[in-house]
C-alpha positions in Angstrom: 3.0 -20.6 7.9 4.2 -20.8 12.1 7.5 -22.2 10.3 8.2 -19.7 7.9 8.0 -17.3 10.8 9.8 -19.2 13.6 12.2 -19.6 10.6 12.3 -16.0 9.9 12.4 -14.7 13.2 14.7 -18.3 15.2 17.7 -18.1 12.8 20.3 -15.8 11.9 19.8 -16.4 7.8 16.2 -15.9 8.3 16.4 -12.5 10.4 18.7 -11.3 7.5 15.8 -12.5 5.0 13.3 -10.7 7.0 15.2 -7.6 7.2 15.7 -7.7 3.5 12.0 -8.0 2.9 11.3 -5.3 5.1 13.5 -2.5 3.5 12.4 -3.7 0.0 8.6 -3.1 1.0 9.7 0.3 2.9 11.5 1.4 -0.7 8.7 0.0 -3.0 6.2 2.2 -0.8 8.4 5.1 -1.1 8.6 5.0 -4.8 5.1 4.1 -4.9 4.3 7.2 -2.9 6.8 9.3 -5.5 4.6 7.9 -8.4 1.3 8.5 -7.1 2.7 12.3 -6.0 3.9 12.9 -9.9 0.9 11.6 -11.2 -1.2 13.6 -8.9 0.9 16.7 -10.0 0.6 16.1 -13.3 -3.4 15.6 -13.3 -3.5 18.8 -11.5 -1.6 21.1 -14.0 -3.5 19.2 -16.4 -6.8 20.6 -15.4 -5.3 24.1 -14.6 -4.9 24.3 -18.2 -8.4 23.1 -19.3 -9.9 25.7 -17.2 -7.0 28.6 -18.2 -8.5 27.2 -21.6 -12.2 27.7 -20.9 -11.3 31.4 -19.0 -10.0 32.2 -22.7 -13.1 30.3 -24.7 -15.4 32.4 -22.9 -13.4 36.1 -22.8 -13.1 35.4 -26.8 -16.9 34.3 -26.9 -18.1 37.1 -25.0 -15.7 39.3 -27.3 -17.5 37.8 -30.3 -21.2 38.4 -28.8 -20.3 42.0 -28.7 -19.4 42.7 -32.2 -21.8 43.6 -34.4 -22.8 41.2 -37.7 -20.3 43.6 -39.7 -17.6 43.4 -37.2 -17.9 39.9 -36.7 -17.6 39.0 -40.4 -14.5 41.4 -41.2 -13.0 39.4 -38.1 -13.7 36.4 -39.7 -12.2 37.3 -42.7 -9.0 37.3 -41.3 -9.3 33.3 -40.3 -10.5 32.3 -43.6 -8.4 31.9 -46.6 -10.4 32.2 -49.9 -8.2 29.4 -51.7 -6.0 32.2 -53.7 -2.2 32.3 -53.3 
């Protein structure tokens, strides 16, 4: 292991190795970083739109509760197709 090092760091091949190595890992952890940003972003809109979902579940629930049995059914009428067309 000491020689790899004295290798990298004693001759003029291995400092141009080492400096290589060292902007590869710098741009792997900046695309790494880029990922892990997107994927964050993504989760986030993601669960903006499951609760926007449930904010709508419940206004239309609560909408329902109100109606009377009458109202309710003539409502439902309109989402039910009888089999006739």
């Amino acid at each position: 292991m000491t020689a790899i090092i004295a290798w990298l760091t004693g001759s003029t091949v291995g400092r141009y190795v080492a400096s290589g190595l060292l902007i590869a890992a710098v741009v792997a952890v900046a695309v790494w970083r880029i990922f892990a940003a997107g994927k964050n972003a993504e989760a986030a809109k993601q669960i903006q739109q499951s609760l926007e979902n449930l904010r709508t579940r419940v206004k239309t629930d609560d909408e329902i509760s109100r109606l009377s049995p009458d109202q309710r059914r003539e409502r439902l009428r309109g989402w039910v197709s009888d089999g006739k067309q």
